[in-house]
N, C-alpha and C positions, 0 to 999 in steps of 0.2 A: 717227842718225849725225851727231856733230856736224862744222863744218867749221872747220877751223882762224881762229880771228881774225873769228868770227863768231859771234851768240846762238842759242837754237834758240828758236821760239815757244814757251810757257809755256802749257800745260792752261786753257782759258776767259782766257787773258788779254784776248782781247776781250770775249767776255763780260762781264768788271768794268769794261774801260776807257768800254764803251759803255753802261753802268748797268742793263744788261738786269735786269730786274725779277723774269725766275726766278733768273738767277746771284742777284739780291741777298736771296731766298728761300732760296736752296740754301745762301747762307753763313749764315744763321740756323739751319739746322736742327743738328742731330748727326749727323756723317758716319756713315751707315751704318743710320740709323734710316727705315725706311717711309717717312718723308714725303720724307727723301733724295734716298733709288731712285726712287719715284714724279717728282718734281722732275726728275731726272736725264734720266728713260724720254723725258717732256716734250718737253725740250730736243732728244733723237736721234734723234725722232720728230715734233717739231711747232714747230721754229725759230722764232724771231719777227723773226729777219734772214735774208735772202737771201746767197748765196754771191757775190752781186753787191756787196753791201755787204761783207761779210768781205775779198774779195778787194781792193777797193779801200781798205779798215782796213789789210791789210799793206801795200800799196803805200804809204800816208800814212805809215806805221810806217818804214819802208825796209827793209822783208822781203822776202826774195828764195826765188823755189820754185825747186827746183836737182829735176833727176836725175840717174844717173848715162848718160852718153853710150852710146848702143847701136852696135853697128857696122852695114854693112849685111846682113853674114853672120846676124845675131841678126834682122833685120829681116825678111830672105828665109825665116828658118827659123820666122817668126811666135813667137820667144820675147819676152816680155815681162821688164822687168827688175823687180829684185824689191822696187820701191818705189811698182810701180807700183797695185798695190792697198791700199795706207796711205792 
């Protein structure tokens, strides 16, 4: 869900920007080919940056992580909203 007058993050674009060396394996291969998937698994399974790093790439970037506002009645009722396992 985009937000008006805003970008959304782009699929690996840190991955390219920060020249990780599997993204630059994964753009050699042929989308969809065994070495691919295997490359892919890799990455969602074995990062070679921390979330620590990432997080601070969109800060540098001017990215902003938004949810949507819960009330406290959602809060009380232990409902989660529904962005929050993305």
């Amino acid at each position: 869900m985009s937000i008006e007058g805003y970008v959304d993050y782009q699929r690996r674009e840190f991955c390219k920007d920060v020249k990780c060396p599997r993204q630059i394996e994964l753009m050699e291969q042929e989308e969809g080919s065994e070495r691919h998937k295997e490359i892919r698994q890799e990455c969602k399974e074995k990062c070679l940056f921390t979330t620590w790093q990432f997080h601070h790439w969109l800060i540098e970037k001017g990215y902003l992580v938004v949810r949507p506002e819960e009330t406290k009645d959602d809060l009380d009722n232990g409902q989660k909203s529904s962005n929050q396992d993305e």
